[in-house]
Backbone as CSV, one residue per row, in Angstrom:
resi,resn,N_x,N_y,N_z,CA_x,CA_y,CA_z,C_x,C_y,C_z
1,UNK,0.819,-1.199,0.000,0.000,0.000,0.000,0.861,1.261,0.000
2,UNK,1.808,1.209,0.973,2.778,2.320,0.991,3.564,2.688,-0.523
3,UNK,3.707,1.989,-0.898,4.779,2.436,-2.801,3.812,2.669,-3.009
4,UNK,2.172,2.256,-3.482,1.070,2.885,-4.014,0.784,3.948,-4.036
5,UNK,1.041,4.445,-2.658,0.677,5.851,-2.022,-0.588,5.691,-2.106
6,UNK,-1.083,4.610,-1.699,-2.947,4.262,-1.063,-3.266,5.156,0.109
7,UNK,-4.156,5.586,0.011,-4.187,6.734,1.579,-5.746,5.991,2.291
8,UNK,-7.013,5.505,1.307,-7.955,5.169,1.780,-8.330,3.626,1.504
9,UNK,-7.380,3.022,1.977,-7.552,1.534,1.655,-7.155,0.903,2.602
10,UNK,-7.981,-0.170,3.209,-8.198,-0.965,4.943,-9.297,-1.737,4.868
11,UNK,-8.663,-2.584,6.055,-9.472,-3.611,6.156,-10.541,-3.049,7.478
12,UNK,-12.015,-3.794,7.602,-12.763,-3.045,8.126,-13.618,-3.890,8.643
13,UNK,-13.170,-4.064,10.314,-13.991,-5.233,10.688,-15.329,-5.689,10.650
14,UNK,-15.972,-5.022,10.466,-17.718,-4.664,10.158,-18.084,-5.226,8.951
15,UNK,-17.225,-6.076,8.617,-17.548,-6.590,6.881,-16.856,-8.255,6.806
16,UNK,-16.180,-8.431,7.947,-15.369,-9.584,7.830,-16.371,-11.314,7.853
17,UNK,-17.681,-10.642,8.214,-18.211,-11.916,8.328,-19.584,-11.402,7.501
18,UNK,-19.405,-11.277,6.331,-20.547,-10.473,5.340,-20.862,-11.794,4.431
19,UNK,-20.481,-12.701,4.244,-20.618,-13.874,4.016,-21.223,-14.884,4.860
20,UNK,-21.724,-14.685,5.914,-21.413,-15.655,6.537,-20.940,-15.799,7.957
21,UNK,-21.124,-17.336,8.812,-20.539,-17.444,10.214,-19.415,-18.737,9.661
22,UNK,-19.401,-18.957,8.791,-18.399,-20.158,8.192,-17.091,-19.640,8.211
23,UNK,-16.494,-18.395,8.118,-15.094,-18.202,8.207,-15.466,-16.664,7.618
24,UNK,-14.059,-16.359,7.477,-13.411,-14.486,7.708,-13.762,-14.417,6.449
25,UNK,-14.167,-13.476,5.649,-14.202,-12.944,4.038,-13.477,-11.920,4.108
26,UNK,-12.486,-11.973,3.751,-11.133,-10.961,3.869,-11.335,-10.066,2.582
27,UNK,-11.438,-10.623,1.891,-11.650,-9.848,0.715,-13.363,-8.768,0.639
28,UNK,-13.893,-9.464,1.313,-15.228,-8.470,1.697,-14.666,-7.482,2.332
29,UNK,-13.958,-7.447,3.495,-13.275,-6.736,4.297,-12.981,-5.462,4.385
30,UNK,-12.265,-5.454,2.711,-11.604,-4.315,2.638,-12.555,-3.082,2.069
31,UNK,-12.002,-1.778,2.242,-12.382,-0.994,1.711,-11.521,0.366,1.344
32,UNK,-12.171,1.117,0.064,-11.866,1.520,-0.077,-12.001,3.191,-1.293
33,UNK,-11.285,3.411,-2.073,-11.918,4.651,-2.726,-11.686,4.929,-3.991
34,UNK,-12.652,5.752,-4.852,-12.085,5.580,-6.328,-10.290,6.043,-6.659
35,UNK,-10.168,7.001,-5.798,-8.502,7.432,-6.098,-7.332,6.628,-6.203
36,UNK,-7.869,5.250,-5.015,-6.785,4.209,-4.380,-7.171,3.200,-5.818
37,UNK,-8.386,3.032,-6.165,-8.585,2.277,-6.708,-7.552,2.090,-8.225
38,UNK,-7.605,3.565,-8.768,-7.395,4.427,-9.726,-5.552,4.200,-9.843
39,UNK,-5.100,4.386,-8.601,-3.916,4.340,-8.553,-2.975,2.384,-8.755
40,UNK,-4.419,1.698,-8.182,-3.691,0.272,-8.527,-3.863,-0.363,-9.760
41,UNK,-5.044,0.304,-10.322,-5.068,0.006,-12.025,-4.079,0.590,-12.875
42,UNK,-3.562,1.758,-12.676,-2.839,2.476,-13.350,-1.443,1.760,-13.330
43,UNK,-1.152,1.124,-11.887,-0.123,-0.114,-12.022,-0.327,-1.062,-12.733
44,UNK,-1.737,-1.735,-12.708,-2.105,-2.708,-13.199,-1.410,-2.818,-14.807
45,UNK,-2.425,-1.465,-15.552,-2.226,-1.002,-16.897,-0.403,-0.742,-16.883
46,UNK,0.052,-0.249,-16.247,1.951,-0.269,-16.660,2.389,-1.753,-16.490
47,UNK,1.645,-2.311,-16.152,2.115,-3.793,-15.867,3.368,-4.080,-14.919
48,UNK,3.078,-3.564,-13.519,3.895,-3.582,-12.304,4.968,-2.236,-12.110
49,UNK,4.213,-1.109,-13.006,5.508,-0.149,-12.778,4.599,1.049,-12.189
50,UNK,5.410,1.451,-10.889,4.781,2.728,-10.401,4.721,3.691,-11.183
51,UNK,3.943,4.946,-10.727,3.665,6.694,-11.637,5.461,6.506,-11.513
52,UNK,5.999,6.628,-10.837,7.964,7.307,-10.918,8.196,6.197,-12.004
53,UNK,8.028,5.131,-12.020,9.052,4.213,-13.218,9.309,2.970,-12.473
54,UNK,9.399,2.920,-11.230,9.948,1.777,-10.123,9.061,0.427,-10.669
55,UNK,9.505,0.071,-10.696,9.026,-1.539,-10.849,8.675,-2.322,-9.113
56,UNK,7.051,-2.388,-9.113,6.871,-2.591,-7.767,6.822,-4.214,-8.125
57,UNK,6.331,-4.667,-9.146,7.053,-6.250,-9.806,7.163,-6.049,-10.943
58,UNK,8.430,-6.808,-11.315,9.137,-6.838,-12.821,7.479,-7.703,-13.588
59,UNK,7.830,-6.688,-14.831,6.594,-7.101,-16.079,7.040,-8.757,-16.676
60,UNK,8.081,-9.099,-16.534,7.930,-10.378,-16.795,7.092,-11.453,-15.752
61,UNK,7.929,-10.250,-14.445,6.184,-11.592,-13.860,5.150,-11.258,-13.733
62,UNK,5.055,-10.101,-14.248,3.254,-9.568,-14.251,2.894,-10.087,-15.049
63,UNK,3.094,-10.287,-16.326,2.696,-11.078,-17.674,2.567,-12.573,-17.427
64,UNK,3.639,-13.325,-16.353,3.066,-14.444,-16.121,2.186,-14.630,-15.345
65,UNK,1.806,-13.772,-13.740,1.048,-13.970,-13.135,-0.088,-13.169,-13.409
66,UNK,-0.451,-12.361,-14.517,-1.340,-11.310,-13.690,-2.388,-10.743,-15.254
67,UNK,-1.703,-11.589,-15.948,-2.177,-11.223,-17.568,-3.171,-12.344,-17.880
68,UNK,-2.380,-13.808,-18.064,-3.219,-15.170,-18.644,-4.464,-15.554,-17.700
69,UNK,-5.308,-16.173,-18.118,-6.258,-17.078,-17.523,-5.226,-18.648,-16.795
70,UNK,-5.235,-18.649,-15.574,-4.859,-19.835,-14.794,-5.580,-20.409,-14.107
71,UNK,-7.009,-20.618,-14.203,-7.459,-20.830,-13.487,-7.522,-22.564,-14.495
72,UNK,-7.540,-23.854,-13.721,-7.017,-25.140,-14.166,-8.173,-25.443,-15.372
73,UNK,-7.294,-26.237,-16.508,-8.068,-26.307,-17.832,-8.406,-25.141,-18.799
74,UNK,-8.096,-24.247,-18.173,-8.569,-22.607,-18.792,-9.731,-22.487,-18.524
75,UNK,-10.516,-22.928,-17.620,-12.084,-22.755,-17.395,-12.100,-21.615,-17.062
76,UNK,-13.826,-20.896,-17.049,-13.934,-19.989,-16.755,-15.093,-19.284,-15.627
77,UNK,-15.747,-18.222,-15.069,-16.020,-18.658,-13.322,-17.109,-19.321,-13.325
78,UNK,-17.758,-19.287,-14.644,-18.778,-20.159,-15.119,-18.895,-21.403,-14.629
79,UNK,-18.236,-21.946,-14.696,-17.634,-23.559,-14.576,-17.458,-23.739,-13.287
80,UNK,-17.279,-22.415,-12.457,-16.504,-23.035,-10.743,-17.630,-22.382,-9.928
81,UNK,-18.262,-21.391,-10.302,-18.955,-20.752,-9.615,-19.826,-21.542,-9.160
82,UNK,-20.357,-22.319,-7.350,-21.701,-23.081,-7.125,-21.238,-23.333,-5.824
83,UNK,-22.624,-23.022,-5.116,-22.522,-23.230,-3.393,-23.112,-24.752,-3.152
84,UNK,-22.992,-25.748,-2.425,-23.570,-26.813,-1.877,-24.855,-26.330,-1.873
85,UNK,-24.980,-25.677,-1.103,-26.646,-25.167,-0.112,-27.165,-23.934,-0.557
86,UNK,-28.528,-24.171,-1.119,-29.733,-23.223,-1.299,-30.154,-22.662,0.109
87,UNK,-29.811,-21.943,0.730,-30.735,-21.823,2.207,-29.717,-20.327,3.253
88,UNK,-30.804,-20.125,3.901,-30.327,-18.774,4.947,-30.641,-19.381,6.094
89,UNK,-28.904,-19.981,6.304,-28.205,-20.690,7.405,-27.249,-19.420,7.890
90,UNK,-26.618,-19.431,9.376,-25.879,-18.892,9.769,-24.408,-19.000,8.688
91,UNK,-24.805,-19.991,8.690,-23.107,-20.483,7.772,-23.011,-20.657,6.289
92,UNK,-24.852,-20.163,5.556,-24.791,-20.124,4.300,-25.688,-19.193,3.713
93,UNK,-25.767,-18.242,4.047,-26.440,-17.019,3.120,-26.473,-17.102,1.966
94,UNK,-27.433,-18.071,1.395,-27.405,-18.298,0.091,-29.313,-18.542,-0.525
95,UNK,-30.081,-17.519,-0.592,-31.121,-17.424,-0.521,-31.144,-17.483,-2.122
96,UNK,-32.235,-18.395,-2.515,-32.501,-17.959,-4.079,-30.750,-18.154,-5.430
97,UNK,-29.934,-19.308,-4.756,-28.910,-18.880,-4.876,-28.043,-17.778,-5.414
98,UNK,-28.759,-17.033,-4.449,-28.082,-15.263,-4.671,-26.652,-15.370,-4.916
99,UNK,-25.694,-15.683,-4.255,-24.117,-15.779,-4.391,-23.735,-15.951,-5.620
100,UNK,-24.272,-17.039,-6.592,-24.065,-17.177,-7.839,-24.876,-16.627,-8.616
101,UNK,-25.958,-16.180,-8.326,-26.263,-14.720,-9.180,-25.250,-13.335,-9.313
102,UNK,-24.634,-13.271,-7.684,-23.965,-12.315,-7.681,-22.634,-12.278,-8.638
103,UNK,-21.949,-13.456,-8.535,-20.614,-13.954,-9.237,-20.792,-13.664,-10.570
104,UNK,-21.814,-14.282,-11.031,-21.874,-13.863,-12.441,-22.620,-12.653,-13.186
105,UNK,-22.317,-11.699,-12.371,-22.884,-10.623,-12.743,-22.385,-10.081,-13.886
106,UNK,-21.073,-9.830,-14.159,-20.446,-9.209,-14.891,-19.611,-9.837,-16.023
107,UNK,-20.254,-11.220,-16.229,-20.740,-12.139,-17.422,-19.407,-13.274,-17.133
108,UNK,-18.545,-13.641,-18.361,-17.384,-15.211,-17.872,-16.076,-14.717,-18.077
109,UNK,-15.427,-15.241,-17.423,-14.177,-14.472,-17.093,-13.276,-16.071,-16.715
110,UNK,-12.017,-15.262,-16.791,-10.989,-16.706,-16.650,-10.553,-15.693,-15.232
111,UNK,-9.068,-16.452,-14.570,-9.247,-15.787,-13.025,-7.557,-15.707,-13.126
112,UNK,-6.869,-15.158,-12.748,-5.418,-15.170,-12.011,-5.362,-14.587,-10.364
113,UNK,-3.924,-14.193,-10.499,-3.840,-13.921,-8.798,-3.782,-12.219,-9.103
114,UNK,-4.171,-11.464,-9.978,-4.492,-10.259,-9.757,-6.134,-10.276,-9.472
115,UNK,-6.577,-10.828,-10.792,-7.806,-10.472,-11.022,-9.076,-11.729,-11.703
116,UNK,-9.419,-10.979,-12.473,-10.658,-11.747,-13.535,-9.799,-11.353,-15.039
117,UNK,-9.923,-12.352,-15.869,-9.211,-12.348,-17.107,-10.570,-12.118,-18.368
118,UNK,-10.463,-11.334,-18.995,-11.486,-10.944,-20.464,-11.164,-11.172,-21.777
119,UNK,-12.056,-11.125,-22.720,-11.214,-11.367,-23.815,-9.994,-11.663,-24.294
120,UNK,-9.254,-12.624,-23.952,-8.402,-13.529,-24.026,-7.083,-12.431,-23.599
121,UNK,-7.164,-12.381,-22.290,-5.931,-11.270,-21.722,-5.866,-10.163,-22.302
122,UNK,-7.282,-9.814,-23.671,-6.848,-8.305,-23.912,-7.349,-6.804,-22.429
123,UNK,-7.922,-7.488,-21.367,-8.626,-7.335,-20.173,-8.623,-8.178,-19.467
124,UNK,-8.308,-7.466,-17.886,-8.042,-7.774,-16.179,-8.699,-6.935,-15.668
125,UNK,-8.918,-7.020,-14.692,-9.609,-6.490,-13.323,-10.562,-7.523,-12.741
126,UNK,-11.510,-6.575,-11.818,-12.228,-7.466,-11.301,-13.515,-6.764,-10.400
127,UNK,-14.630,-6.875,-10.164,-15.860,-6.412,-9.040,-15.268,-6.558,-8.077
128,UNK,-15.962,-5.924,-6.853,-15.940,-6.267,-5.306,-17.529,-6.540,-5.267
129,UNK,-17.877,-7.107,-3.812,-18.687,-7.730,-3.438,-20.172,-6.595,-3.606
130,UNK,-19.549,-5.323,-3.252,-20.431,-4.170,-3.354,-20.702,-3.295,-4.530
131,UNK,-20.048,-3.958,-5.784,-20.120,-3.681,-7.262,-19.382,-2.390,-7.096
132,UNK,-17.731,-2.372,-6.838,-17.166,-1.808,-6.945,-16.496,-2.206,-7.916
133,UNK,-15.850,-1.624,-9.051,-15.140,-2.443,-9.970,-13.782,-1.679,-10.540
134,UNK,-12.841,-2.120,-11.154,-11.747,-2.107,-11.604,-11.278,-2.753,-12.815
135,UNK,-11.224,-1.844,-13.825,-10.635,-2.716,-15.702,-9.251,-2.445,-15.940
136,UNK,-8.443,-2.975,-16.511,-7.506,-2.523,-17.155,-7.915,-2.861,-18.481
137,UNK,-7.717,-2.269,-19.991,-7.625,-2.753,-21.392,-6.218,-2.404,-21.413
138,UNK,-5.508,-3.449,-22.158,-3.985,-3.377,-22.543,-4.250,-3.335,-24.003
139,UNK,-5.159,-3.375,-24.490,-5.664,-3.489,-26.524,-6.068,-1.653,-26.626
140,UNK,-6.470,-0.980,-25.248,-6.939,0.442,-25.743,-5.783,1.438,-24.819
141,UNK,-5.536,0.885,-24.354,-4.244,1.482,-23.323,-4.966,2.318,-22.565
142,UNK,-5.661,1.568,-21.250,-6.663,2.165,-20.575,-6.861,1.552,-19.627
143,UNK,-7.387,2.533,-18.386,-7.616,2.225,-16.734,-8.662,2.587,-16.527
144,UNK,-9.632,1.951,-15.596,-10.926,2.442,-15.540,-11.385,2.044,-13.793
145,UNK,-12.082,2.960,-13.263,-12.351,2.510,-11.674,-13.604,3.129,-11.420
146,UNK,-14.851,2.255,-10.906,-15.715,2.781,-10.865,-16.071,2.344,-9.262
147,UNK,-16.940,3.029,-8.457,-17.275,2.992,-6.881,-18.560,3.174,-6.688
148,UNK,-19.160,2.288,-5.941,-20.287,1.850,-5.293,-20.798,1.052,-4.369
149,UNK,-22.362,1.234,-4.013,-22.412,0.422,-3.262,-23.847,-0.213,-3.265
150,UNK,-23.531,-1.259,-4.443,-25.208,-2.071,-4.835,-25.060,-3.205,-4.957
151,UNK,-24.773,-4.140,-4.054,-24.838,-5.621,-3.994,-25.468,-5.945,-5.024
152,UNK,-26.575,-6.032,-4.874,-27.186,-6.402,-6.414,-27.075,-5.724,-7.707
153,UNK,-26.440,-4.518,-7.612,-25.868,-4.489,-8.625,-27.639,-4.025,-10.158
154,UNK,-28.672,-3.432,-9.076,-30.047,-2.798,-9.589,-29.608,-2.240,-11.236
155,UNK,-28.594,-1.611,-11.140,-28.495,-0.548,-12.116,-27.736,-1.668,-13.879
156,UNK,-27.364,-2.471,-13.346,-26.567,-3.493,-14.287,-25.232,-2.702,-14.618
157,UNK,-24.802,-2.104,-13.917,-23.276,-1.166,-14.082,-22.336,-2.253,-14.578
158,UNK,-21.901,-3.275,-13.732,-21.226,-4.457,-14.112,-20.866,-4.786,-15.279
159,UNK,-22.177,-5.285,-15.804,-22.430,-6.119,-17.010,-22.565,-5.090,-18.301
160,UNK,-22.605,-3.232,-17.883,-22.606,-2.515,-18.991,-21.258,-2.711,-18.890
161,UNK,-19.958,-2.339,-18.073,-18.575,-2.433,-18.319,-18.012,-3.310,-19.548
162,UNK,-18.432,-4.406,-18.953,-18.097,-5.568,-19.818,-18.654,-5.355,-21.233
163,UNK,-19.936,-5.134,-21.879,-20.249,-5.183,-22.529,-19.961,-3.501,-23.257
164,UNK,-19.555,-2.776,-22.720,-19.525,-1.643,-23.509,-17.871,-0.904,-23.138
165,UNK,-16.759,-1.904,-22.838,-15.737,-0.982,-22.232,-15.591,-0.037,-23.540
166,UNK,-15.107,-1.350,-24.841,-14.508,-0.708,-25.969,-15.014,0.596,-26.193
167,UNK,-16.096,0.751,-26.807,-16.849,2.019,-26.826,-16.404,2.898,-25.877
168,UNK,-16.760,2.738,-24.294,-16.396,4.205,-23.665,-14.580,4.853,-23.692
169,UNK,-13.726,3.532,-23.718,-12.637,3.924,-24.699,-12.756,4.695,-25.391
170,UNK,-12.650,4.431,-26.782,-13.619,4.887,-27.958,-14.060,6.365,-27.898
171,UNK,-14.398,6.449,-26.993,-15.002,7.954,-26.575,-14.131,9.098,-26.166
172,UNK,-13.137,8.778,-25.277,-12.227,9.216,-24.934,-10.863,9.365,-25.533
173,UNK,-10.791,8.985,-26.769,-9.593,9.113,-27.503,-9.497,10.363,-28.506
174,UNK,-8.778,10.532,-28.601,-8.295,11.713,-29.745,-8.942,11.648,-30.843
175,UNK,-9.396,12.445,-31.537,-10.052,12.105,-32.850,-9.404,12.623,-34.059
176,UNK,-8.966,13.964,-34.052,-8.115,15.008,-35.131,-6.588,14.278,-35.477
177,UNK,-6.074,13.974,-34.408,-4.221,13.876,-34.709,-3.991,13.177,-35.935
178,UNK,-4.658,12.479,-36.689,-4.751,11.441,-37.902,-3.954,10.410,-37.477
179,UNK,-3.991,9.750,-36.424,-2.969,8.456,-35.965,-3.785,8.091,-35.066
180,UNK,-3.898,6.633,-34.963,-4.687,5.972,-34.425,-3.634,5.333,-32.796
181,UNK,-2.381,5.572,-32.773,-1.515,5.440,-31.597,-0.231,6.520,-31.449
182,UNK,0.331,6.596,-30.812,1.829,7.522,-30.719,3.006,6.139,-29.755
183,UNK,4.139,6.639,-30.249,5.152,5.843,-29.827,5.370,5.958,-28.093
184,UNK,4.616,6.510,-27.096,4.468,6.302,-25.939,2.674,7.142,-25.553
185,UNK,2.114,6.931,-24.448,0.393,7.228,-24.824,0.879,8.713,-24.380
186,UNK,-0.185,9.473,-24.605,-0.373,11.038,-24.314,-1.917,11.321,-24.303
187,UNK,-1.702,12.334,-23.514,-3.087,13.152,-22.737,-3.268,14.357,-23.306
188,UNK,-3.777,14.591,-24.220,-4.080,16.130,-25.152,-5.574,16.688,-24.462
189,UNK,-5.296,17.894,-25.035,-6.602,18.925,-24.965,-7.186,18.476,-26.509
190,UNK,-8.556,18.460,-27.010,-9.179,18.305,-27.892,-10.075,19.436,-28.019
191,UNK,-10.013,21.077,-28.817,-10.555,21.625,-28.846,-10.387,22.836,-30.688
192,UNK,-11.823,22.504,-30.524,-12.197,23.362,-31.884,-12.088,22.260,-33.071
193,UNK,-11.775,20.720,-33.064,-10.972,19.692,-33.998,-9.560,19.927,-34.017
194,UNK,-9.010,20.119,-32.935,-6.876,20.250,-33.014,-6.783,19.577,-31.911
195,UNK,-5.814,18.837,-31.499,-5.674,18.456,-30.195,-4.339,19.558,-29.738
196,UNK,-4.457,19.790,-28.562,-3.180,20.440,-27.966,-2.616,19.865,-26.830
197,UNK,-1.402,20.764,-26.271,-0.637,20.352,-25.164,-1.908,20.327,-23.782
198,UNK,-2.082,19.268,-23.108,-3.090,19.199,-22.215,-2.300,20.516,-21.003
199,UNK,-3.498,21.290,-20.598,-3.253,21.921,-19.732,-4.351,21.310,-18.114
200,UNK,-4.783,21.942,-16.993,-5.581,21.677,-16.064,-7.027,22.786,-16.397
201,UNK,-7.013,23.186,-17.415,-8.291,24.377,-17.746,-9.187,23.581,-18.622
202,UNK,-8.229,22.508,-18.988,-9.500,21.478,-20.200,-10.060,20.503,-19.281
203,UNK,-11.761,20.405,-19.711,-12.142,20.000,-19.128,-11.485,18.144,-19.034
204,UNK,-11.922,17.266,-17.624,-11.449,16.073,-17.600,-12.471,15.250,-16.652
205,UNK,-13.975,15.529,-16.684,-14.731,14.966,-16.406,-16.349,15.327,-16.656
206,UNK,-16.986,14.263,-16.232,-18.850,15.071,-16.367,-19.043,14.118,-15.162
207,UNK,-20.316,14.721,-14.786,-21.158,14.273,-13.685,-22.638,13.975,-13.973
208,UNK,-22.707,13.096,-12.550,-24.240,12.661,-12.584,-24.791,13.435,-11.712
209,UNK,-26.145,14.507,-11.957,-27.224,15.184,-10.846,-27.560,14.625,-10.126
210,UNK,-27.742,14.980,-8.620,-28.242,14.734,-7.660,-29.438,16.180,-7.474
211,UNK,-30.594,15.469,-6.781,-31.475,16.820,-6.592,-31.100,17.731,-7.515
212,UNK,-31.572,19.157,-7.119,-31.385,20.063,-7.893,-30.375,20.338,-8.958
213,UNK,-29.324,19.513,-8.975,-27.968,19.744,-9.721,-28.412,19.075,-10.712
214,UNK,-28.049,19.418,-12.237,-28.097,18.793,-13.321,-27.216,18.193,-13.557
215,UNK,-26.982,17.046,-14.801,-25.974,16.041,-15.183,-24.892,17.312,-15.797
216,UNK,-23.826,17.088,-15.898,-23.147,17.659,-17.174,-22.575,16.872,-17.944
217,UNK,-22.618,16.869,-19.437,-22.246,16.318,-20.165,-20.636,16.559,-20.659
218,UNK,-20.735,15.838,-21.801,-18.809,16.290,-22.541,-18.761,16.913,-23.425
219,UNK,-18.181,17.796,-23.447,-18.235,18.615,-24.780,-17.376,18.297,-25.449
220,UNK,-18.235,17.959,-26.923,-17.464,17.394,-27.859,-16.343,18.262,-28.907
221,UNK,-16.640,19.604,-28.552,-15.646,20.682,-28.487,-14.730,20.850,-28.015
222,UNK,-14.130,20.704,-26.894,-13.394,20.960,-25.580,-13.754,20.090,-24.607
223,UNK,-12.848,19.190,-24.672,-12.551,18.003,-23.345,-10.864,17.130,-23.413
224,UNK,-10.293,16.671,-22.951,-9.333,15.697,-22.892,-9.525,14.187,-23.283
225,UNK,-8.613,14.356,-23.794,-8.291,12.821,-25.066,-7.652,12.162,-24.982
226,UNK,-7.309,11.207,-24.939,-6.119,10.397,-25.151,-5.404,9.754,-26.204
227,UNK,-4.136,9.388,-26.296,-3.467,8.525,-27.554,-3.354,7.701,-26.825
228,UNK,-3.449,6.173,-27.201,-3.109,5.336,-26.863,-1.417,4.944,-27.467
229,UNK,-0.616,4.414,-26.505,0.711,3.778,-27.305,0.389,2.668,-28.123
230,UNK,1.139,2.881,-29.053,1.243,1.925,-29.628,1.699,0.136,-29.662
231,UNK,1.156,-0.600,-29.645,1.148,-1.825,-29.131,2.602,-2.566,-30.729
232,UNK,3.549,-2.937,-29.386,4.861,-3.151,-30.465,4.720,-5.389,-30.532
């Protein structure tokens, strides 16, 4: 956590038995925030190299551990995902077999020791229990972190990720430069059809309204773009 420079990420006893009286869910446990989140994808996407350059693990073993599907036979969670017991037991909260509704929310995936594996390692990451989620694309040269808190997952956020990363990519890329990559990625201003040197005055987000506040949208005039590097 410390090389990360994670500031809001912990484990949180109030969650350790969210599964269940059968044992600790450590991974329920934790919590945390879109920034922290933001910052371990962005490793993810360098493939073990901090914002400075440091190699917090060498990319040769990120590529072996943290890229392929390992989960045995190449199956996928499809195949593993299933509780013994239908029933709301102390030791099996498994009503309607909700658990494997929950698992497969965000459609079939192969598994390593980072994450969930997508389209054949061109995508990693993975949900949390509270449909918090985390993508890397290594095919669009892109990090993505989204935060919540909907077990069920009402809104289908999940399963739009999956099904629509390419596109919101897509959205966010440069359109004018006439090159579809650059020899390392870059962050431009996109305004009037020119891209320029990104400054902090171009815009680099929109929002969703709450009450009285309206959504804001992107202006397809003036917003920030990206190049993706080029894949050698």
């Amino acid at each position: 956590f410390d090389k990360m420079g994670l500031t809001d990420t912990r484990f949180d006893d109030k969650f350790v038995m969210a599964f269940g009286f059968e044992g600790e869910a450590g991974d329920a446990a934790i919590e945390s925030s879109a920034n922290d989140l933001m910052k371990l994808a962005l490793v993810a996407l360098r493939r073990g190299r901090l914002a400075n350059g440091a190699h917090l693990i060498s990319e040769s073993n990120w590529n072996r551990w943290a890229i392929p599907n390992l989960l045995p036979g190449g199956k996928l969670s499809k195949d593993l995902v299933s509780w013994d017991k239908n029933a709301a037991t102390w030791d099996n909260f498994n009503v309607a077999h909700m658990k494997e509704s929950i698992m497969k929310q965000h459609g079939d995936y192969g598994w390593n020791y980072f994450g969930g594996v997508f389209r054949d390692s061109k995508e990693v990451g993975w949900c949390g229990f509270f449909s918090s989620c985390l993508r890397v694309s290594y095919e669009h040269d892109i990090a993505f972190a989204m935060t919540q808190q909907d077990v069920a997952d009402l809104k289908k956020s999940k399963q739009y990720v999956t099904d629509h990363f390419f596109e919101m990519a897509a959205s966010l890329r440069c359109t004018s430069q006439g090159t579809t990559c650059s020899r390392s990625a870059e962050v431009l201003c996109e305004q009037g059809g020119k891209d320029y040197r990104w400054t902090d005055i171009c815009p680099i987000k929109t929002t969703r309204g709450k009450a009285w506040h309206t959504d804001t949208s992107l202006d397809w005039d003036f917003h920030t773009c990206y190049v993706p590097a080029c894949h050698r």
